[in-house]
C-alpha positions as a printed NumPy array, in Angstrom:
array([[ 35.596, 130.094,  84.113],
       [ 37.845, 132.788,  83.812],
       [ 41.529, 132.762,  82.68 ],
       [ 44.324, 135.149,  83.178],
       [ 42.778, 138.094,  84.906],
       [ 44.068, 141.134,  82.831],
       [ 42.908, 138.932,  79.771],
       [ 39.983, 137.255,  78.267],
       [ 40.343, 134.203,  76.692],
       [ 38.311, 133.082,  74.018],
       [ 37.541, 129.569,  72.735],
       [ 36.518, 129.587,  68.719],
       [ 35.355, 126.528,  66.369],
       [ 35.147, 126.64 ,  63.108],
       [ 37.853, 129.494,  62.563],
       [ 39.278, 128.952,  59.879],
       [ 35.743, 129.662,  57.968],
       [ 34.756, 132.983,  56.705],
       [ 32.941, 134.366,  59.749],
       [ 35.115, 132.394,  61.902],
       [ 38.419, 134.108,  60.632],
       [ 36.895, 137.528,  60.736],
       [ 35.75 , 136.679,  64.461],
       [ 39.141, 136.023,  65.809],
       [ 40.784, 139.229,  64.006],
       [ 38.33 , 141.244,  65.662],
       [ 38.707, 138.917,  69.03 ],
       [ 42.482, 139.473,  68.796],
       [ 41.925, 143.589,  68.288],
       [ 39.735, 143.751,  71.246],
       [ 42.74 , 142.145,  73.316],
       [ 41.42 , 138.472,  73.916],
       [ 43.729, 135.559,  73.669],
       [ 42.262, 133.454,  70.585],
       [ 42.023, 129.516,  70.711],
       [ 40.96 , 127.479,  67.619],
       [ 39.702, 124.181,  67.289],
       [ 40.992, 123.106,  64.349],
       [ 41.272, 119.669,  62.062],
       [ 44.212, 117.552,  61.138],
       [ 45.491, 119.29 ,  57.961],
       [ 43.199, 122.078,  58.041],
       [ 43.826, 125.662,  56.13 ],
       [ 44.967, 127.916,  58.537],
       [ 46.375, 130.677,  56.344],
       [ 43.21 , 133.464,  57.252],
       [ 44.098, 133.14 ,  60.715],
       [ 46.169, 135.687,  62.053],
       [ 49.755, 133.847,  63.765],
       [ 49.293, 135.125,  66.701],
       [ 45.575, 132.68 ,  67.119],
       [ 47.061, 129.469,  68.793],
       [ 45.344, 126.352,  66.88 ],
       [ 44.486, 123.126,  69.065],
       [ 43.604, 120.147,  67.244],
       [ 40.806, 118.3  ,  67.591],
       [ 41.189, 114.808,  66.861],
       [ 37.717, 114.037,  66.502],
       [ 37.039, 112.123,  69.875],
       [ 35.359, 113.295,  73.165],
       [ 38.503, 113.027,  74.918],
       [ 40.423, 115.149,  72.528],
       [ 37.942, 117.928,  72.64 ],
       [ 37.917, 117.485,  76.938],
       [ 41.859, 118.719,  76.423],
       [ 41.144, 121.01 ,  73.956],
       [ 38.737, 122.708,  76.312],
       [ 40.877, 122.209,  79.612],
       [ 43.662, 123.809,  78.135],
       [ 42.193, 126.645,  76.592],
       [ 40.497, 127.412,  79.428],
       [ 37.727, 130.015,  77.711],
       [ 36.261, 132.505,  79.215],
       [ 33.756, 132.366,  76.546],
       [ 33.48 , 129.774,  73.821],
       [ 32.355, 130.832,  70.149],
       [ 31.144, 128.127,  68.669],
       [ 30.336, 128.667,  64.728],
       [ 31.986, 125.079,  63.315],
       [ 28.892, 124.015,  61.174],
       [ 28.465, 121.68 ,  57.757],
       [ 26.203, 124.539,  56.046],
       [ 24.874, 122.234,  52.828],
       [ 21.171, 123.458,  51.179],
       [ 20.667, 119.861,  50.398],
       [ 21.792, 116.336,  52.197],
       [ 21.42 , 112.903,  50.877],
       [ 22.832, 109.295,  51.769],
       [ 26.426, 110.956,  50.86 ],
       [ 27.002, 113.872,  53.304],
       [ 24.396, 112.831,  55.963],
       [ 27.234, 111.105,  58.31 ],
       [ 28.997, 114.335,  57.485],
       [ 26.566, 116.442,  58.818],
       [ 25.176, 115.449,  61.617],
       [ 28.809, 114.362,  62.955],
       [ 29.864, 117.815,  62.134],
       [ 26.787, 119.834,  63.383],
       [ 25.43 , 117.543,  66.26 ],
       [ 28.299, 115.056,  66.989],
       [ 30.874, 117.641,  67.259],
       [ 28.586, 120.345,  69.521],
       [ 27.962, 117.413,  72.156],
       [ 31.826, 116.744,  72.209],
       [ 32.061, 120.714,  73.183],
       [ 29.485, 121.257,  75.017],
       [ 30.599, 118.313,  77.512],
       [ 34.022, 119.434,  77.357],
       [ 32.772, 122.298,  78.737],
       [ 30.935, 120.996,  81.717],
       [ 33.558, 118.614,  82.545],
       [ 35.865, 122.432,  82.717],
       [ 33.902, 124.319,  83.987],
       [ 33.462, 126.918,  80.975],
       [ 29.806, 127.932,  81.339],
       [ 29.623, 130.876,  78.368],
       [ 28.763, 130.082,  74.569],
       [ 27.863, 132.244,  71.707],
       [ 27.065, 130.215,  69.113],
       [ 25.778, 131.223,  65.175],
       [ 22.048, 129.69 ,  64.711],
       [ 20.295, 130.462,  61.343],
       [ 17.302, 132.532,  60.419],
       [ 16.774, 129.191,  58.012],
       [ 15.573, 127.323,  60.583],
       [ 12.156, 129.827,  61.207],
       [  9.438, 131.346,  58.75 ],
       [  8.889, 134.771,  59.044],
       [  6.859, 134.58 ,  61.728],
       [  9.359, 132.948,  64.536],
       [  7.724, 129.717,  63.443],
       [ 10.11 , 126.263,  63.6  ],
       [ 10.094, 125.793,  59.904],
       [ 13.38 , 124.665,  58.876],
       [ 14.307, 124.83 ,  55.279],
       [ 16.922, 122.089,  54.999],
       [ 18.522, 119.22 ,  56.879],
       [ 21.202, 121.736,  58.079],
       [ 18.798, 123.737,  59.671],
       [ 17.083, 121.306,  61.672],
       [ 20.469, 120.087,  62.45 ],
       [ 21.819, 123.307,  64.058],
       [ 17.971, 123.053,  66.186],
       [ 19.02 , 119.888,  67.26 ],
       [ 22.42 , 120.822,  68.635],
       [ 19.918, 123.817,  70.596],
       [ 18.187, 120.953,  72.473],
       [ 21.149, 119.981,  73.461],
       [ 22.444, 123.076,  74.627],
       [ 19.245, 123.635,  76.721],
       [ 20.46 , 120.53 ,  78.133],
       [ 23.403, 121.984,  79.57 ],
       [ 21.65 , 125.322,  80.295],
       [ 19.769, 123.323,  82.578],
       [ 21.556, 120.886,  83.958],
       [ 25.149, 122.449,  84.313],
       [ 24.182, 125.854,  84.244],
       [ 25.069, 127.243,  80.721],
       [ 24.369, 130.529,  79.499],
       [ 24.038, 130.005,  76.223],
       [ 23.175, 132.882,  73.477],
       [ 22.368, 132.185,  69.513],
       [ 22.968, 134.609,  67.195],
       [ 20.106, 134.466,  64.189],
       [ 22.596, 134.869,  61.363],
       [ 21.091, 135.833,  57.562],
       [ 23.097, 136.518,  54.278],
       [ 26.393, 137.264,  55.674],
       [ 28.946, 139.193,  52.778],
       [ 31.874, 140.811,  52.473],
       [ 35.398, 140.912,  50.619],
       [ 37.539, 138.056,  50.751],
       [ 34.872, 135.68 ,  50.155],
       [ 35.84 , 132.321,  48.765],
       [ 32.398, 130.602,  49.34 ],
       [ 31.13 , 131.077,  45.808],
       [ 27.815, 133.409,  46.818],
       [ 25.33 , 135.351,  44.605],
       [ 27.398, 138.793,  44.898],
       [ 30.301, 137.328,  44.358],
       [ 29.322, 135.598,  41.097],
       [ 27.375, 139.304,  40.627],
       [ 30.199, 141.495,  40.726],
       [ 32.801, 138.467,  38.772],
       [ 30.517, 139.043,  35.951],
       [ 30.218, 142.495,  36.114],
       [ 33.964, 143.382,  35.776],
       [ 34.008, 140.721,  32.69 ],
       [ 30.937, 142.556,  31.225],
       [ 29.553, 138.82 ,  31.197],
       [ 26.   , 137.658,  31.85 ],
       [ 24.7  , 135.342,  34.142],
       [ 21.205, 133.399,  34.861],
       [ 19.629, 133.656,  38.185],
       [ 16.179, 133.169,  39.818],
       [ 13.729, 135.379,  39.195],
       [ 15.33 , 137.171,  42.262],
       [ 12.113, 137.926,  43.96 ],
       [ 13.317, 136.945,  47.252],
       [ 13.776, 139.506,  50.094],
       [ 17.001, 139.282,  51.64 ],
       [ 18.702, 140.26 ,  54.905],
       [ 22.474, 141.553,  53.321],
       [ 24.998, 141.237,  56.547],
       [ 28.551, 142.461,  56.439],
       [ 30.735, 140.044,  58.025],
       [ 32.544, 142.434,  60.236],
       [ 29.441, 143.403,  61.845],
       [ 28.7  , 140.317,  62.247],
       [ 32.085, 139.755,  63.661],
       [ 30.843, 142.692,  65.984],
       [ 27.843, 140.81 ,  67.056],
       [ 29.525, 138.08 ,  68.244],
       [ 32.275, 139.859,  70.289],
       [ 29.205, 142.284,  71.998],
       [ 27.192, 138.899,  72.673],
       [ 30.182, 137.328,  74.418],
       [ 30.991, 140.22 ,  76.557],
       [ 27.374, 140.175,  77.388],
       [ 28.26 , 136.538,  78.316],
       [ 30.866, 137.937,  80.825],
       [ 28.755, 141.049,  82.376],
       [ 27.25 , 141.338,  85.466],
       [ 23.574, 140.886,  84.31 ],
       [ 24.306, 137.482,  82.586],
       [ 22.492, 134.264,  83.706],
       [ 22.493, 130.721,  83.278],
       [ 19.486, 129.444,  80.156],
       [ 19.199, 130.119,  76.349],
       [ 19.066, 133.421,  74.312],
       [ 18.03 , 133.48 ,  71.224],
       [ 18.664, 137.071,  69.234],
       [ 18.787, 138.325,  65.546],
       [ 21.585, 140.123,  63.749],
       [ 19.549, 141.49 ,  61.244],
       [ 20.456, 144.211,  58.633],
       [ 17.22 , 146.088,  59.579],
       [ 17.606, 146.848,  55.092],
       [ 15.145, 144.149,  53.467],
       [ 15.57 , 143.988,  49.752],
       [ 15.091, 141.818,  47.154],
       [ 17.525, 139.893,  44.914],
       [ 16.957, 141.905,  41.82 ],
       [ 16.759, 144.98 ,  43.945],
       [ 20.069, 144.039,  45.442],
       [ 21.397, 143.568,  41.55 ],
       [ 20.154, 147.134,  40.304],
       [ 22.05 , 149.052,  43.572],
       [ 25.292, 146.575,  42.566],
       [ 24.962, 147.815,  39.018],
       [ 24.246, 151.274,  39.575],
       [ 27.581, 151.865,  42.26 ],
       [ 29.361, 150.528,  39.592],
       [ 28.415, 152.042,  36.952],
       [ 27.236, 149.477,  34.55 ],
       [ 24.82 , 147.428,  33.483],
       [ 24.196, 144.358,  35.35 ],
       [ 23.565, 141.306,  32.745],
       [ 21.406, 139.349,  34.79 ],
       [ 19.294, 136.482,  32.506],
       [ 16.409, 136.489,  35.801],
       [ 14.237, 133.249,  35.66 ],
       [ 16.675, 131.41 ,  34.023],
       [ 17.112, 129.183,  37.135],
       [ 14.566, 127.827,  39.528],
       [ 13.923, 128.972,  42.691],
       [ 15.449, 126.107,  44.862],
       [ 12.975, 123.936,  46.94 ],
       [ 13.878, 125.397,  50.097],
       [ 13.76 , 129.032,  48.603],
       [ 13.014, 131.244,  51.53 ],
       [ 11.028, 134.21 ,  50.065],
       [ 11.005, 135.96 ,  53.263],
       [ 13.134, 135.651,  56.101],
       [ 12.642, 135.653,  59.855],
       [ 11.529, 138.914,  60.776],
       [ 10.848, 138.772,  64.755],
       [ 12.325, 138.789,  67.712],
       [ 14.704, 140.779,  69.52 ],
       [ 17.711, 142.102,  67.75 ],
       [ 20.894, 141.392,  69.925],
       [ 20.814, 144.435,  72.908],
       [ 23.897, 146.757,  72.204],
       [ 24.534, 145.768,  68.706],
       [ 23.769, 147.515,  65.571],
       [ 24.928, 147.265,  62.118],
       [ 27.74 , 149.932,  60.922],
       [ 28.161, 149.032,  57.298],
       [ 25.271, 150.249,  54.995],
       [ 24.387, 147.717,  52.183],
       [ 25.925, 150.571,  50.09 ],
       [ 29.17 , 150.535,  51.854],
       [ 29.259, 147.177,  51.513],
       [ 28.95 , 147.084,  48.048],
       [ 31.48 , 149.212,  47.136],
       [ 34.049, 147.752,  49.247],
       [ 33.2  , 144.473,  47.113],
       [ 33.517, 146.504,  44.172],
       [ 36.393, 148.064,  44.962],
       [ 38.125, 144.782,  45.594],
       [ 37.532, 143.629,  42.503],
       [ 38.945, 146.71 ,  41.101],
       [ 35.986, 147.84 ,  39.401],
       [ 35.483, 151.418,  41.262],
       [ 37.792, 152.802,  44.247],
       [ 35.52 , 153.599,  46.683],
       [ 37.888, 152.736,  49.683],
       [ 37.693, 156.591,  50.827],
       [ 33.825, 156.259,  50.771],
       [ 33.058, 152.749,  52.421],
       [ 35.794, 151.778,  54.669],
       [ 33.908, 150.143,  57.77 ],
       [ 35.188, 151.842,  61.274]])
């Protein structure tokens, strides 16, 4: 489908999350005109006015308007219930949010005509090898909602591409992550307990990963595009481990890092090494060094200016 011809239009669940709100500033930059799905009552103070918020009132039919009006040229579809564990209280939750709500969009779309998605997939749901091995309910969740999607490929005609997503950071994160807690207790000179933080992790800055998705849907709209699933990493290509991560935090800013390591458990879906094959999206690369990064964290919490130093292009 394509919409007004001097602009593309751009269809984005689960916006008014961290990625999701970074996504649509960088949509909006680029020139697209930015649709939301959004819930009844929903926070919509990250999005940027000028994003115009449809919402969803939880039926098929509802999400078939949503969809005709909109009328994407490419839908971004990173709405997701991300939970490490599931039980008899949030499994209705869940799988309404990660598999109910995907089938609602993905037959809006067919029934419109929209044919493009970029969607956010998980390096949790693979061992390092490329092996299906997920780690968590959620995981095998977002898998399922893949099946469906190869459905559509199929059958309708999708072009469908999943972006492999792995830590994802940055400033103005409310979600209550490691680094966050990290660099909390660093300006209050507090300790903390952790793991014993031999994990390797894949550190992402969200506005590259913001990047990733905007290459990835003009992909969706270029001449070499086809109908079928595409599966692609955005990967750091900077492994390090927890504690490693801790000693760089400390050392930018300049203090020690009270970190009580081994204190906690490793959870019981720990993943000690994350998915490390497979092509990295074509024409993407990441801009912000894991040292960047850090000190723009830093700086935000007013620990070291390093603004001058670390602002991402």
């Amino acid at each position: 489908m394509t919409g007004d011809a001097d602009v593309r239009r751009a269809l984005v669940t689960g916006a008014t999350g961290y990625i999701g709100s970074r996504l649509a500033r960088h949509l909006l930059d680029a020139g697209w005109s930015v649709h939301a799905v959004v819930r009844p009552g929903s926070d919509r103070k990250r999005l940027p006015g000028s994003v115009a918020c449809l919402v969803h009132d939880q039926s098929a039919a509802g999400m078939a308007r949503i969809v005709a009006d909109a009328a994407p040229d490419v839908v971004f579809h990173l709405a997701s219930q991300a939970q490490p564990h599931h039980g008899i209280a949030n499994l209705d939750a869940m799988v309404a949010a990660n598999v109910g709500f995907g089938a609602q969009l993905l037959e809006a779309m067919a029934a419109a005509g929209a044919r493009r998605l970029v969607e956010a997939g998980t390096n949790w749901e693979f061992d390092a090898g490329g092996h299906f091995r997920p780690n968590s309910f959620y995981a095998a969740s977002k898998h399922a909602f893949r099946a469906l999607a190869d459905y559509y490929a199929q059958r309708h005609g999708f072009s469908v591409t999943t972006l492999l997503l792995y830590d994802v950071y940055g400033p103005e994160d409310w979600r209550g992550k490691y680094l966050s807690h990290l660099v909390g207790a660093l300006k209050r000179n507090e300790s903390m307990a952790a793991t014993p933080g031999e994990q390797t992790i894949e550190f992402v800055q969200v506005d590259d990963v913001a990047r990733g998705f905007l290459v990835a849907g003009l992909a969706q709209m270029g001449p070499d595009a086809g109908p079928g699933l595409h599966r692609y990493r955005l990967d750091s290509g900077r492994r390090i481990t927890l504690r490693e991560a801790t000693a760089l935090m400390a050392r930018l800013a300049g203090r020690p890092a009270r970190v009580r390591f081994g204190e906690r458990p490793y959870p019981p879906q720990q993943i000690m090494d994350p998915l490390s094959v497979g092509p990295r999206l074509p024409g993407w690369e990441p801009v912000v060094s894991l040292e960047q990064g850090f000190r723009l964290l830093l700086d935000e919490a007013g620990i070291v200016d390093a603004t001058s130093e670390a602002s991402p292009p």
